[in-house]
MMTF fields as JSON, N, C-alpha, C and O atoms, coordinates in Angstrom:
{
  "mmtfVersion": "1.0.0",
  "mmtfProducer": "UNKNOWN",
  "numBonds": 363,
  "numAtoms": 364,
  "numGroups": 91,
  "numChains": 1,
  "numModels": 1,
  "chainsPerModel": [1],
  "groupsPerChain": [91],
  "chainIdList": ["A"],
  "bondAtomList": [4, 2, 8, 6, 12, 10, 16, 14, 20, 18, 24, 22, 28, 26, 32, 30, 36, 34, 40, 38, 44, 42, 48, 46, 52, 50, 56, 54, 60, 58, 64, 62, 68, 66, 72, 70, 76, 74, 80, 78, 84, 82, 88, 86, 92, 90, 96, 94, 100, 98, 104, 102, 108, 106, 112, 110, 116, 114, 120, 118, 124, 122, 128, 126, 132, 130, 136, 134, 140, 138, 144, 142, 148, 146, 152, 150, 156, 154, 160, 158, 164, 162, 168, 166, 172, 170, 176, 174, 180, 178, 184, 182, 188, 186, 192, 190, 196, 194, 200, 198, 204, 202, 208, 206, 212, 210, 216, 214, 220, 218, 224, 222, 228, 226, 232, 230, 236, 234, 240, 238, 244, 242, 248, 246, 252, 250, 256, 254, 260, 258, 264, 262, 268, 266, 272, 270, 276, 274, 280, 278, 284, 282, 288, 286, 292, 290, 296, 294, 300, 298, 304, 302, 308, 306, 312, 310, 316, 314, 320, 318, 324, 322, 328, 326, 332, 330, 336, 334, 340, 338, 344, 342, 348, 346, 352, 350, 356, 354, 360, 358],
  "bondOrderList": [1, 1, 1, 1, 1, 1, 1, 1, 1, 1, 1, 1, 1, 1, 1, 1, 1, 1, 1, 1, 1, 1, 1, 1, 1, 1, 1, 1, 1, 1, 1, 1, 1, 1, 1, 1, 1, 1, 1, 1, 1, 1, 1, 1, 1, 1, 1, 1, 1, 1, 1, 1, 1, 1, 1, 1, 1, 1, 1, 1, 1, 1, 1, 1, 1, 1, 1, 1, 1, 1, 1, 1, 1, 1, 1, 1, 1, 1, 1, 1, 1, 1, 1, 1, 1, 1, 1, 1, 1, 1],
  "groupList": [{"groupName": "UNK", "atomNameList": ["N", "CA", "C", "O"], "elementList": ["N", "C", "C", "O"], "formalChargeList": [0, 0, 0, 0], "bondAtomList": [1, 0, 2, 1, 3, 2], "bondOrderList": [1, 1, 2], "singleLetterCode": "X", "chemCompType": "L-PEPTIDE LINKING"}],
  "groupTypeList": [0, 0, 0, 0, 0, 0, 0, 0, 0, 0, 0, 0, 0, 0, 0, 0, 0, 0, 0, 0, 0, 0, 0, 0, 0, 0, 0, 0, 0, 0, 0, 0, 0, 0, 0, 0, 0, 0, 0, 0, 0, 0, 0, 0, 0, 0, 0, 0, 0, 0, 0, 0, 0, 0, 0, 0, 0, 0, 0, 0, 0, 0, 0, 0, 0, 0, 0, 0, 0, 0, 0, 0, 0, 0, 0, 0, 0, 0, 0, 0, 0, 0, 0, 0, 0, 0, 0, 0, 0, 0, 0],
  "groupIdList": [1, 2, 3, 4, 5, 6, 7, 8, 9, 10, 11, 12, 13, 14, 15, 16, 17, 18, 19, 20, 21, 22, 23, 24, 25, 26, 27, 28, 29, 30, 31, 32, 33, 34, 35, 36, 37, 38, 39, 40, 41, 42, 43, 44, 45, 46, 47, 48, 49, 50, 51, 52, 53, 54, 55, 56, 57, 58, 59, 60, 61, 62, 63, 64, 65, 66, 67, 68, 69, 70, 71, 72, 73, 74, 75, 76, 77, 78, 79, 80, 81, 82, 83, 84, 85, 86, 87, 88, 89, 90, 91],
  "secStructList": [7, 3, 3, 3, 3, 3, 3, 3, 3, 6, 6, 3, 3, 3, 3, 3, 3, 3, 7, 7, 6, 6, 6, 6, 6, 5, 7, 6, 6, 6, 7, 7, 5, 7, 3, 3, 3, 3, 7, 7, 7, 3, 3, 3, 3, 3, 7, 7, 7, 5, 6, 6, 5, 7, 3, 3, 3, 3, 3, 3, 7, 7, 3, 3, 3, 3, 6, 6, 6, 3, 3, 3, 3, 7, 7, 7, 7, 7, 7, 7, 7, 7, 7, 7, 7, 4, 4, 4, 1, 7, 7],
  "xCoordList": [-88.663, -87.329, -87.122, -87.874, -86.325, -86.216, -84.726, -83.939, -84.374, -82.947, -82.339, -82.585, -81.397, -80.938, -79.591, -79.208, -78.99, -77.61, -77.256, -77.716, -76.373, -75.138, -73.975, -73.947, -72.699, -71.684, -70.575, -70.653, -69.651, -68.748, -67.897, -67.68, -67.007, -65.681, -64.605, -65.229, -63.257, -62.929, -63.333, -62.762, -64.316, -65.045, -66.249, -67.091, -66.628, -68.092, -68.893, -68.469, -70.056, -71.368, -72.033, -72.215, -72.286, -72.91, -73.767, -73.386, -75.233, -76.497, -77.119, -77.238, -77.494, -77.778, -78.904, -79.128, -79.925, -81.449, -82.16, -81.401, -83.522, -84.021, -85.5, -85.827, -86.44, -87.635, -88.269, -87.854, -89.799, -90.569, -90.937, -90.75, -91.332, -91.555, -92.97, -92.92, -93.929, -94.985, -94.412, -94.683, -93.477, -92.893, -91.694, -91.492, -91.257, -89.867, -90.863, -92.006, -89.895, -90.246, -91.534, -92.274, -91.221, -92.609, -91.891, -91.021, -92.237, -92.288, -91.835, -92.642, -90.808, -91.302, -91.933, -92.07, -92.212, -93.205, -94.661, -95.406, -94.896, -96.711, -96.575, -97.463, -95.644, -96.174, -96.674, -97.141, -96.681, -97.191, -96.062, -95.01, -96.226, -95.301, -94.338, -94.924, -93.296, -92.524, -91.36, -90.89, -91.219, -90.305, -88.801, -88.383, -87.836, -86.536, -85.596, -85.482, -85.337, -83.91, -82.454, -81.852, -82.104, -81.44, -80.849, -81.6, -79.732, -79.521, -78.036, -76.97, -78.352, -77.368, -76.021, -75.588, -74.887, -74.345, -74.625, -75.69, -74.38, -74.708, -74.23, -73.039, -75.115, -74.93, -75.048, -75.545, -74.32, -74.639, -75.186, -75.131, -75.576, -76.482, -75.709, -75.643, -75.262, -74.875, -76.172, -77.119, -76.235, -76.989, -77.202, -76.058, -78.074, -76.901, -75.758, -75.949, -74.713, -73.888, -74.555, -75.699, -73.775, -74.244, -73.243, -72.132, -73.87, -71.831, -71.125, -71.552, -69.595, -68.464, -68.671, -67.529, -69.579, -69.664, -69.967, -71.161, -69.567, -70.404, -70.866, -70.132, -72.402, -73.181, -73.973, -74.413, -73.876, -74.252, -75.361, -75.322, -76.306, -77.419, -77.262, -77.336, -76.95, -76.102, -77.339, -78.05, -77.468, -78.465, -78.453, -78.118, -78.878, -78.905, -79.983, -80.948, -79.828, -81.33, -81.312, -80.2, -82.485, -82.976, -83.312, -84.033, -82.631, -83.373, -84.679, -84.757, -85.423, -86.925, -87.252, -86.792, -88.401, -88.818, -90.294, -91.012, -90.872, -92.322, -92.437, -91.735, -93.661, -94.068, -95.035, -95.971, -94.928, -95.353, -94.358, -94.297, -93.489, -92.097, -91.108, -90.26, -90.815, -88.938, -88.834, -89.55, -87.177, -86.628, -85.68, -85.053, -86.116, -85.813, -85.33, -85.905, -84.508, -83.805, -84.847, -85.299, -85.025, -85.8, -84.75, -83.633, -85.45, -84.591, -85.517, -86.565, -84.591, -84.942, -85.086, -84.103, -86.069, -86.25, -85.486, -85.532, -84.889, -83.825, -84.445, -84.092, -85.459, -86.105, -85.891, -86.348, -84.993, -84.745, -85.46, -85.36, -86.463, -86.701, -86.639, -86.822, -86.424, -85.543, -86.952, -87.695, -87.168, -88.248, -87.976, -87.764, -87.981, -87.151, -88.385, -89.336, -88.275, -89.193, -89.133, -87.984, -89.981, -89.511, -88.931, -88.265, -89.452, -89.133, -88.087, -87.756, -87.109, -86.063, -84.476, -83.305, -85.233, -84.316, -84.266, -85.407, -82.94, -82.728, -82.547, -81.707, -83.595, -83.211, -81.869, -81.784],
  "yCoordList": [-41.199, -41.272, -42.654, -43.475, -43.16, -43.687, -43.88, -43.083, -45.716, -45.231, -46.155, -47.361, -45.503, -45.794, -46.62, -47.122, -46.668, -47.142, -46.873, -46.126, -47.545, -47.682, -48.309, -49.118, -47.345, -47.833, -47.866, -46.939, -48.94, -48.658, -48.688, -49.362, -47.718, -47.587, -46.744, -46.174, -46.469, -46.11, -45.327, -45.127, -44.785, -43.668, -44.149, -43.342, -45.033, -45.344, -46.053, -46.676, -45.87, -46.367, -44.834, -43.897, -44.674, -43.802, -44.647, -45.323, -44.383, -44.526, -43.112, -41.959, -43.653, -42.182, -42.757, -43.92, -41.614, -41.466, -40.192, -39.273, -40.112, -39.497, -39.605, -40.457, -38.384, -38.259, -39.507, -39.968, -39.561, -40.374, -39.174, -37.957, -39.762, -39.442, -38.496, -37.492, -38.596, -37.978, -36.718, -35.753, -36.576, -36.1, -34.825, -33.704, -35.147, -34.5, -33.304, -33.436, -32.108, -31.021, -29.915, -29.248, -30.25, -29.486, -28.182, -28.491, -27.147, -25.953, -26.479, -27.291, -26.18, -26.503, -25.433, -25.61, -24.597, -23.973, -23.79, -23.345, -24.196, -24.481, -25.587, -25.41, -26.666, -27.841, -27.895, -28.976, -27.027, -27.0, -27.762, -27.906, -28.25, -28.559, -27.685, -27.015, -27.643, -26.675, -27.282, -28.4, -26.098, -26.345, -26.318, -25.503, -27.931, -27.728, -26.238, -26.03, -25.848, -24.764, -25.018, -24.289, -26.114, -26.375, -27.804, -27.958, -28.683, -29.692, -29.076, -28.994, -28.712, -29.141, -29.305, -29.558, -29.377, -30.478, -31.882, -31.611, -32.369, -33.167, -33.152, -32.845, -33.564, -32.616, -34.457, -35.469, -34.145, -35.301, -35.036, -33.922, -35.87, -35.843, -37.416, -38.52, -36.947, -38.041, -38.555, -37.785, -39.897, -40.916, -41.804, -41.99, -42.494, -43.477, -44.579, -45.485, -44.356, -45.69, -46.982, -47.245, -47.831, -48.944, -49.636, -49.76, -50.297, -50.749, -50.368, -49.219, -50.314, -48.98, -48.722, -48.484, -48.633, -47.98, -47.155, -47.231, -45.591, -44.375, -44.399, -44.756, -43.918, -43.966, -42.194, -41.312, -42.272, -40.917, -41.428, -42.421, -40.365, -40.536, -39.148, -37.971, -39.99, -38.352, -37.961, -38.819, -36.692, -36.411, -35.106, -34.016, -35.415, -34.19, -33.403, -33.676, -32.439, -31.5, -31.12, -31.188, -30.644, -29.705, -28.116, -27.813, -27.197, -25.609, -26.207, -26.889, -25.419, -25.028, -23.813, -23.122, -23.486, -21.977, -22.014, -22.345, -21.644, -21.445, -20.206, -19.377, -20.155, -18.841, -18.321, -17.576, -18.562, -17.666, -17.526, -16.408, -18.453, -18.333, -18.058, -18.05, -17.671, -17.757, -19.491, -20.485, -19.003, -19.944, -20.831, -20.411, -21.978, -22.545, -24.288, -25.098, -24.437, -25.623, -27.014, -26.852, -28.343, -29.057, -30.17, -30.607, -30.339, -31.441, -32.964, -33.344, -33.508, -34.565, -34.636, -34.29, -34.998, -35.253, -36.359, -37.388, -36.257, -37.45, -37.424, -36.517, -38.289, -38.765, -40.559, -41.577, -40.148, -41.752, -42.104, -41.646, -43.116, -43.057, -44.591, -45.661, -44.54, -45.664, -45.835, -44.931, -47.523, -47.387, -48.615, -49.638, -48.514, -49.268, -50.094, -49.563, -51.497, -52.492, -52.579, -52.891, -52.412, -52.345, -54.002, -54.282, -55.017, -56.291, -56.577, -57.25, -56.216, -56.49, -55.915, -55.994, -55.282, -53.602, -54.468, -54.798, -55.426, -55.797, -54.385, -53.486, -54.608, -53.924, -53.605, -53.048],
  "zCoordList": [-4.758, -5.269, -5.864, -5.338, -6.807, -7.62, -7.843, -8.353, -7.114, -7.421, -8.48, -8.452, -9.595, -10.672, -10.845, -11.902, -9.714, -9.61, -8.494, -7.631, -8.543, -7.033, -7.893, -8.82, -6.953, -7.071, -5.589, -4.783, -5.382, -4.156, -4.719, -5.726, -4.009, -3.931, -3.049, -2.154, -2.979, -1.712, -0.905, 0.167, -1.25, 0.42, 0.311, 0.703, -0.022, 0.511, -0.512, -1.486, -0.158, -1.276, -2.042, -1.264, -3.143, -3.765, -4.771, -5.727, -4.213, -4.66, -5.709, -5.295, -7.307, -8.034, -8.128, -8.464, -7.712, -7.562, -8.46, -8.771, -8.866, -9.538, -8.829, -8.002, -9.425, -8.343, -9.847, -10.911, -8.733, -10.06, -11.148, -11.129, -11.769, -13.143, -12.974, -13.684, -12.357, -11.787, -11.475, -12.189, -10.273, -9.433, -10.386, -9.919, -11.28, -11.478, -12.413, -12.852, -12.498, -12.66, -12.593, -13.317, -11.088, -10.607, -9.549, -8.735, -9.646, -8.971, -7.354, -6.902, -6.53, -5.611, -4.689, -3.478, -5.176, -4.593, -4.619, -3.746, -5.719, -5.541, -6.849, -7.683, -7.164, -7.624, -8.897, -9.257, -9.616, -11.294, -11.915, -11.291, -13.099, -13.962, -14.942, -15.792, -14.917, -15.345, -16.695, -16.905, -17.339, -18.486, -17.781, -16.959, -18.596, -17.403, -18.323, -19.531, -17.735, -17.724, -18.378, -19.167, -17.891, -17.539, -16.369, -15.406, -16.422, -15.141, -14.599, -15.209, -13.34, -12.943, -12.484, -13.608, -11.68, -11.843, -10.423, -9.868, -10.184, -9.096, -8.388, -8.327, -7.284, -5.659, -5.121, -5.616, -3.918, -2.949, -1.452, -0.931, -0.988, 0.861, 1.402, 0.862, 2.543, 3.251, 3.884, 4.042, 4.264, 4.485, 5.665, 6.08, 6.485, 7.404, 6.968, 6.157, 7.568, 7.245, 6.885, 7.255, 6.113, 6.128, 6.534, 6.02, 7.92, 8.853, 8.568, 8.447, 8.113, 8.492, 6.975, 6.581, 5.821, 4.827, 4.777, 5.065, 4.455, 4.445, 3.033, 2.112, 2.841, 2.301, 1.851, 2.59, 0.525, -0.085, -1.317, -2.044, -1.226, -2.292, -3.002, -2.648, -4.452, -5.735, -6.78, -7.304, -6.973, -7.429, -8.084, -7.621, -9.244, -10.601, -10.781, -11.495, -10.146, -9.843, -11.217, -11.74, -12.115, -12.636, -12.171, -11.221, -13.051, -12.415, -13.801, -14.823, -12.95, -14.435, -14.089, -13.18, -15.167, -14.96, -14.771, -15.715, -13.424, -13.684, -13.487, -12.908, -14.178, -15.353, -13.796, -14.085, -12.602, -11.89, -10.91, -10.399, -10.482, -9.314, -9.503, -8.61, -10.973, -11.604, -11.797, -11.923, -11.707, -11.937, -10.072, -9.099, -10.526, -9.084, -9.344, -10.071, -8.776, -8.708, -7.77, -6.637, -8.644, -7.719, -6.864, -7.141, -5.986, -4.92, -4.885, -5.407, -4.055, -3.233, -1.715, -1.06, -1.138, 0.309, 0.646, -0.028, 1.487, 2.193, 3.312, 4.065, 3.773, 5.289, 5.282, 4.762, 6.13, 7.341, 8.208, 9.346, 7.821, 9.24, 10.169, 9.587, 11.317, 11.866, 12.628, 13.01, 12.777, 13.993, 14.552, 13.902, 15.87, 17.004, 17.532, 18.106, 17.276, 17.886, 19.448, 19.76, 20.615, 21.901, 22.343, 23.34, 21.188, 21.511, 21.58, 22.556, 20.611, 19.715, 20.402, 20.031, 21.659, 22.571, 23.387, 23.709, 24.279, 25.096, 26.357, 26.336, 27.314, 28.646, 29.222, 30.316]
}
């Protein structure tokens, strides 16, 4: 993911992201490259806060058409992942 902008304002932070360039219009079902369809309109995924900011990553799917699955809308994976130093963890 690939992110293009951020903006804040009264409800939060909104981050607009796009897949890489490798990555964007591929089947997500078996990964070929596909002709786009069509975009759209943009969808959002809530995020973790960033201290009392709520935080959303906005994102303009493409439908495409592969010529063996139909037609299917691509996403973004939103994985957080938090990893807790045992040092850093007061008892």
């Amino acid at each position: 993911m690939v992110v293009t902008g951020a903006r804040m304002g009264g409800c939060g932070i909104v981050v607009f992201a796009r897949p890489y360039s490798k990555e964007a219009l591929r089947c997500p079902v078996c990964g070929r490259r596909c002709a786009c369809h069509v975009h759209i309109e943009p969808r959002r995924w809530r995020v973790m806060d960033l201290g009392r900011a709520k935080c959303w990553i906005e994102y303009r799917p493409a439908r495409m058409n592969c010529s063996e699955h139909g037609v299917h809308a691509n996403g973004i994976e939103v994985h957080v992942r938090l990893r807790v130093d045992e040092r850093s963890c007061p008892d």
